[in-house]
N, CA, C and O atoms as a Tinker XYZ file with bonds, in Angstrom:
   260  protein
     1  N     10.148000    1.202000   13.397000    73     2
     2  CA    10.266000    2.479000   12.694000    64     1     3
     3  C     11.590000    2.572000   11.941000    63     2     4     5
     4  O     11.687000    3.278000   10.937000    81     3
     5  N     12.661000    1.824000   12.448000    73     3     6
     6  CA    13.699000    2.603000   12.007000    64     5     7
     7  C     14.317000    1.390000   10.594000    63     6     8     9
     8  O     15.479000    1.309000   10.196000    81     7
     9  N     13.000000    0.504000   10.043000    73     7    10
    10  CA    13.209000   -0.681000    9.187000    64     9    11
    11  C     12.099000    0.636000    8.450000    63    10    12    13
    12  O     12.221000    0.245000    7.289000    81    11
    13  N     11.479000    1.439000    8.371000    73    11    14
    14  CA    10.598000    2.269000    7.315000    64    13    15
    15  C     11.492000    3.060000    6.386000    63    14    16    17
    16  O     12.497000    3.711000    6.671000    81    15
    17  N     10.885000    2.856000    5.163000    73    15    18
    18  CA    11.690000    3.910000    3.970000    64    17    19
    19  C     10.935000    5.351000    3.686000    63    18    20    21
    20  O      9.757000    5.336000    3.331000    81    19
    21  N     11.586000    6.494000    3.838000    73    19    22
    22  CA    10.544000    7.322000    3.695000    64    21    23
    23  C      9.895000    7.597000    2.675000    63    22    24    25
    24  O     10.451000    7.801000    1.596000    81    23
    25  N      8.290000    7.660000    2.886000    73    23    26
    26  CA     7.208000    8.286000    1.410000    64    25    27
    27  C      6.754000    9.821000    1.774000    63    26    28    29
    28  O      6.905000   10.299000    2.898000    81    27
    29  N      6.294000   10.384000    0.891000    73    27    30
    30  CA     6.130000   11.834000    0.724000    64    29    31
    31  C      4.436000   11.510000    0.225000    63    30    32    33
    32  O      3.870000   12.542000   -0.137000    81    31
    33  N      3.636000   10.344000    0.163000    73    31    34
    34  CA     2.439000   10.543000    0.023000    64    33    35
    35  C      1.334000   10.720000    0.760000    63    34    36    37
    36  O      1.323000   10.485000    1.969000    81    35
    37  N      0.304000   11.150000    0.103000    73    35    38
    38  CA    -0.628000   11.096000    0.928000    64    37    39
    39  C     -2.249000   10.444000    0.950000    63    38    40    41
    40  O     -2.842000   10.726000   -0.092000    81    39
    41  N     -2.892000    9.812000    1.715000    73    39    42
    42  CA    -3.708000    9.206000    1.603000    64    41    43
    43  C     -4.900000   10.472000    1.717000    63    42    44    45
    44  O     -4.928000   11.465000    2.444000    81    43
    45  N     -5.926000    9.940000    0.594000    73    43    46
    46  CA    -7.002000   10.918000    1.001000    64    45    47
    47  C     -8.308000    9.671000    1.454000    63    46    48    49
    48  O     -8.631000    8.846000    0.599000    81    47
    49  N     -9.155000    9.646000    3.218000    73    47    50
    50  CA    -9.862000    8.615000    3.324000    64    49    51
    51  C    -11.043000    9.236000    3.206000    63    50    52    53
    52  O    -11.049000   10.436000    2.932000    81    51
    53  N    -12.361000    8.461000    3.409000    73    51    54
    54  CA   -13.777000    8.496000    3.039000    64    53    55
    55  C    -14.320000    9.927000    3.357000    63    54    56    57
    56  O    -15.246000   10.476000    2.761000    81    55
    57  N    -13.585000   10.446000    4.403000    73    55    58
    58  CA   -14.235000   11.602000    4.600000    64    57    59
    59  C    -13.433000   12.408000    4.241000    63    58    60    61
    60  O    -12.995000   12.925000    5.269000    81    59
    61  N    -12.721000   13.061000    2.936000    73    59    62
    62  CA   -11.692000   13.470000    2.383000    64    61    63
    63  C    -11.104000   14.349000    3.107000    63    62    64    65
    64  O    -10.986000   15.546000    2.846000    81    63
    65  N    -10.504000   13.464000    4.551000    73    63    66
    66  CA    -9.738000   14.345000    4.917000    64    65    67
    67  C     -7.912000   13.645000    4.641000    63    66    68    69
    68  O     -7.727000   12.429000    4.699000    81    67
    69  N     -6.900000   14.496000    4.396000    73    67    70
    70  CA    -5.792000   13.680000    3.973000    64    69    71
    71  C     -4.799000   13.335000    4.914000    63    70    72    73
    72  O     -4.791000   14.056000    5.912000    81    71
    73  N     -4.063000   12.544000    4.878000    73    71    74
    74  CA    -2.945000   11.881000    5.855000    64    73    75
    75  C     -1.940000   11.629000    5.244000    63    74    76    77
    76  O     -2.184000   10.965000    4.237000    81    75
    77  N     -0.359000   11.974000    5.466000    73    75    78
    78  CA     0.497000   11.523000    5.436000    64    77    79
    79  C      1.063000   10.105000    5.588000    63    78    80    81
    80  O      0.676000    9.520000    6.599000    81    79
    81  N      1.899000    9.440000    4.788000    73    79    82
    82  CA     2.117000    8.421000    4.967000    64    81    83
    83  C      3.423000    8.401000    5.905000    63    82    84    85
    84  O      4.421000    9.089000    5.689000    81    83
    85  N      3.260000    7.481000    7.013000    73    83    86
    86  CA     4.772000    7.296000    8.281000    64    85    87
    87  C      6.176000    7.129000    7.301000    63    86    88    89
    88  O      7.249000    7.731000    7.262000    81    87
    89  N      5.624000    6.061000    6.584000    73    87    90
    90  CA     6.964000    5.268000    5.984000    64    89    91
    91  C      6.064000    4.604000    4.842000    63    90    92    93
    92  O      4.943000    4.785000    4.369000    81    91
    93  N      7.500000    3.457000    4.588000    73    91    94
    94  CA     6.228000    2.273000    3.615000    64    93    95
    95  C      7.745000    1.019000    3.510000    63    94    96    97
    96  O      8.888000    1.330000    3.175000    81    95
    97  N      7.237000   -0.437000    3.928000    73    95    98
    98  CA     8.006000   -1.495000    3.874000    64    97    99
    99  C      7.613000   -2.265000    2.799000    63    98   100   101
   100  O      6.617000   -2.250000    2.076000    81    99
   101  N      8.710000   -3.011000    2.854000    73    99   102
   102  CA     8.398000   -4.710000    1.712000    64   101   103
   103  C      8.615000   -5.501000    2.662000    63   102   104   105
   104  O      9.592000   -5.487000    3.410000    81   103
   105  N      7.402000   -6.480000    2.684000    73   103   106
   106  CA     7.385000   -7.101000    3.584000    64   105   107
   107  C      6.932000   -8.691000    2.465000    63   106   108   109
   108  O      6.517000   -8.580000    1.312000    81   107
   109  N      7.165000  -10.127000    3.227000    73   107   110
   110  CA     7.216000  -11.039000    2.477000    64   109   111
   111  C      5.707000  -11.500000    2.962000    63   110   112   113
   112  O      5.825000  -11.721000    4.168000    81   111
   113  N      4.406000  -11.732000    2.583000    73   111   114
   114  CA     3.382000  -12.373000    3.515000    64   113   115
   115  C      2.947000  -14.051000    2.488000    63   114   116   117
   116  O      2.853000  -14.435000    1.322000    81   115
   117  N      2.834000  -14.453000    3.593000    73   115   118
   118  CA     2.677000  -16.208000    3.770000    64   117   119
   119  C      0.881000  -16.385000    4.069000    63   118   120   121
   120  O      0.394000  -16.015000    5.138000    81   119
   121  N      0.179000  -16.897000    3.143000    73   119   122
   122  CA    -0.847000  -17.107000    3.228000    64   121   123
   123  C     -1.142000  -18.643000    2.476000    63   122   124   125
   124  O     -1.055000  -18.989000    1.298000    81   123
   125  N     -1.432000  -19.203000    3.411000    73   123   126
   126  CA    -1.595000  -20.952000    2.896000    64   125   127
   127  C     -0.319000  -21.469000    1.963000    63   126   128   129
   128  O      0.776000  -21.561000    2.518000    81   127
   129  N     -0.403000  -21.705000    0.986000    73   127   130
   130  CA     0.296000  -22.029000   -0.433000    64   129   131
   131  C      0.734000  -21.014000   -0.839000    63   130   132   133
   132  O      1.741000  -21.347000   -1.464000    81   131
   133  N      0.604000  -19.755000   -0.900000    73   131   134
   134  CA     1.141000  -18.556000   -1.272000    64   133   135
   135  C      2.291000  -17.542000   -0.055000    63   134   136   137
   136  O      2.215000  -17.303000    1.150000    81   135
   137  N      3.438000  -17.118000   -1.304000    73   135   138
   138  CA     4.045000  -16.361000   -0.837000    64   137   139
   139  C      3.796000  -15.315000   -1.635000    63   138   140   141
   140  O      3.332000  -15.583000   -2.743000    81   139
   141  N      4.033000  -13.900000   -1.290000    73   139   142
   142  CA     4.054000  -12.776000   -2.241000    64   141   143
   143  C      4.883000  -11.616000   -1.185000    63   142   144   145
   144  O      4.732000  -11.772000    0.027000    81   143
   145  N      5.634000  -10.617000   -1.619000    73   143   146
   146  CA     6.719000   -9.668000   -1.895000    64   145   147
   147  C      5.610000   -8.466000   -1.732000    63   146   148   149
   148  O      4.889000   -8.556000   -2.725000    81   147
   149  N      5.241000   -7.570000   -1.050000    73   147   150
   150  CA     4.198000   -6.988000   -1.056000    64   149   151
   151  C      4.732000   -5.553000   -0.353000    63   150   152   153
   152  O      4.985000   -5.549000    0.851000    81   151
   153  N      4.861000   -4.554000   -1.020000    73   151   154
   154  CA     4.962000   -3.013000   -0.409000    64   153   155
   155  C      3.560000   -2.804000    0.554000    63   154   156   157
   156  O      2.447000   -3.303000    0.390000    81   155
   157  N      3.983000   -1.990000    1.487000    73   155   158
   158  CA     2.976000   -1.584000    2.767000    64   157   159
   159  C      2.957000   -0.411000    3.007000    63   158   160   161
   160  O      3.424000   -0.078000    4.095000    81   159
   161  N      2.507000    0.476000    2.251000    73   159   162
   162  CA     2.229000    2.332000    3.109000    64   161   163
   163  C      2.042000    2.109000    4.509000    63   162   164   165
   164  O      1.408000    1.080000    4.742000    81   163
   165  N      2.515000    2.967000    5.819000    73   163   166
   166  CA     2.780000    2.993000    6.661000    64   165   167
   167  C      1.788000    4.000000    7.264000    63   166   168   169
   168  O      2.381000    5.074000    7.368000    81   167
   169  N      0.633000    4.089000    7.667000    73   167   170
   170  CA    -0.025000    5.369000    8.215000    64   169   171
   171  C     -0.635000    4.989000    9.722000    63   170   172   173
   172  O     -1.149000    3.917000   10.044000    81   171
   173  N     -0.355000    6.630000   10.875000    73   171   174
   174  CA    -0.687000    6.131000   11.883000    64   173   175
   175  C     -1.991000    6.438000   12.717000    63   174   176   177
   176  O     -2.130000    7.265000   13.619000    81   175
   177  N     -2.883000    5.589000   12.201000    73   175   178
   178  CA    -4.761000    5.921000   12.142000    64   177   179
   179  C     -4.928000    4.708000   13.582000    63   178   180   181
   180  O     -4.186000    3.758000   13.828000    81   179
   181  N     -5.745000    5.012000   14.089000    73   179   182
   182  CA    -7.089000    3.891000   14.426000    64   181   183
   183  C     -8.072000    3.182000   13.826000    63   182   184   185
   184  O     -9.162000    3.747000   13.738000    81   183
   185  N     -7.935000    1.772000   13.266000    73   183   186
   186  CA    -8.503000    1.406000   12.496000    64   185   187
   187  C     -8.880000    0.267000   12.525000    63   186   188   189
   188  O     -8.105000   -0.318000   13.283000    81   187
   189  N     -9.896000   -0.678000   12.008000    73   187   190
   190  CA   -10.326000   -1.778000   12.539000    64   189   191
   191  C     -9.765000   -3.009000   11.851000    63   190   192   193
   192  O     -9.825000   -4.163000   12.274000    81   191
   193  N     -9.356000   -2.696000   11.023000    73   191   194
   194  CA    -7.916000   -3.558000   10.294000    64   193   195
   195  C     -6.583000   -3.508000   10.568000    63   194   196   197
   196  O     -6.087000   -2.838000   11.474000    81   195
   197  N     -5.971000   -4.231000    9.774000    73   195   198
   198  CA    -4.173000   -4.238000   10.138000    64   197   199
   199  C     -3.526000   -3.894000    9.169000    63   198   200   201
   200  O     -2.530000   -3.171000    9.174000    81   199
   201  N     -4.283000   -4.610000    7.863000    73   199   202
   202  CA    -3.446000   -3.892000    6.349000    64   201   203
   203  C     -4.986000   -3.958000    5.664000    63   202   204   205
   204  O     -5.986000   -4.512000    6.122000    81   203
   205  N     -4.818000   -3.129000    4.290000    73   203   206
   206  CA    -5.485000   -3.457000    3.242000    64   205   207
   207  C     -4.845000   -3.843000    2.084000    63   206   208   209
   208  O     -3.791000   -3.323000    1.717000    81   207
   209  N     -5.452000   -4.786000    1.440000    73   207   210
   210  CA    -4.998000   -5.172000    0.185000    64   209   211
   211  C     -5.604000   -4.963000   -0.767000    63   210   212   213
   212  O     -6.589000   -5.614000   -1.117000    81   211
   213  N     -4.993000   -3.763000   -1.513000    73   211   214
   214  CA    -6.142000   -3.489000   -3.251000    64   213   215
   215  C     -6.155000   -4.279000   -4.061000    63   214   216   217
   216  O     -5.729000   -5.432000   -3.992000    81   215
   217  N     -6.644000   -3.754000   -4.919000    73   215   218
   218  CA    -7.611000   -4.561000   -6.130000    64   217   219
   219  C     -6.200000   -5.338000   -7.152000    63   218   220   221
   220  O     -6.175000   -6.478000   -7.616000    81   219
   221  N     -5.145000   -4.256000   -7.258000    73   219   222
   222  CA    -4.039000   -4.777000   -7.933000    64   221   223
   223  C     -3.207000   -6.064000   -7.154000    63   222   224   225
   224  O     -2.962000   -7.140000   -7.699000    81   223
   225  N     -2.914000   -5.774000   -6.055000    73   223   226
   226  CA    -2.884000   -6.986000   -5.158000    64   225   227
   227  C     -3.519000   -8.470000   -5.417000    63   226   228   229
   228  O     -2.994000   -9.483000   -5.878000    81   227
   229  N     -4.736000   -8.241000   -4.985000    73   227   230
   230  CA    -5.457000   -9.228000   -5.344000    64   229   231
   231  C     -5.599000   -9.956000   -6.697000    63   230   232   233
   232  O     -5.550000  -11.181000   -6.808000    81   231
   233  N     -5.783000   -9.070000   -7.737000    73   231   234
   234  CA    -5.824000   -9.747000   -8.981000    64   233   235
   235  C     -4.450000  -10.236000   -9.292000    63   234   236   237
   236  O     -4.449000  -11.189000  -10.071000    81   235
   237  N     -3.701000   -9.976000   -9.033000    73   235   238
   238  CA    -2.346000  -10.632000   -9.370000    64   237   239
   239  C     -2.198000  -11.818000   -8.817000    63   238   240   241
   240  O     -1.627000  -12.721000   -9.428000    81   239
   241  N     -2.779000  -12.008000   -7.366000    73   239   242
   242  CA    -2.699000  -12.969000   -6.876000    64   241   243
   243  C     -3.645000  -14.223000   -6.619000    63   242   244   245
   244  O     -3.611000  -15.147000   -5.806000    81   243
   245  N     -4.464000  -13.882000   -7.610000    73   243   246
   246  CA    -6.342000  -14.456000   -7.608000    64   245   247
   247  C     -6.273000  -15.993000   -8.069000    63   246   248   249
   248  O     -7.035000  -16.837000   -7.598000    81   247
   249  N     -5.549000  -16.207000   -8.780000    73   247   250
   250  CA    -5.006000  -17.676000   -9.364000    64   249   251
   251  C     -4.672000  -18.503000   -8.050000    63   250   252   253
   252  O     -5.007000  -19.655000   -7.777000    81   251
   253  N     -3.945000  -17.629000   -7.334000    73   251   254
   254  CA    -3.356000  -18.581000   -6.393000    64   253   255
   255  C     -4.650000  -18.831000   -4.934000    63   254   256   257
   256  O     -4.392000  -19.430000   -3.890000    81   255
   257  N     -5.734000  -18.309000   -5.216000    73   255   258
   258  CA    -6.761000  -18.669000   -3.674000    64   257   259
   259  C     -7.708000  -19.566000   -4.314000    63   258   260
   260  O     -8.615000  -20.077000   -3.657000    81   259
């Protein structure tokens, strides 16, 4: 917690209800051959994932998989 920068946003999910974001980091992630520099909104849900990665994410990084 105390490595989080504070955000003032808010997530709205599938069932439009909205959530505050905790924090949000830069974190470095290592995937095969790839490195990438990647911001992380911070929210504290139950969820069946660990991160998501959007569409801008991905296409930036689509060359490299």
């Amino acid at each position: 917690m105390a490595e989080l920068f504070p955000s003032y946003l808010m997530i709205q999910g599938i069932n439009q209800g909205g959530q505050n974001i905790t924090g949000k980091i830069r974190l470095v992630i290592h995937m095969e051959d790839m490195e990438s520099n990647t911001l992380f909104h911070i929210i504290d849900a139950k969820t069946i994932y660990n991160m998501l990665l959007g569409r801008p994410w991905i296409h930036e990084n689509a060359p490299m998989f």
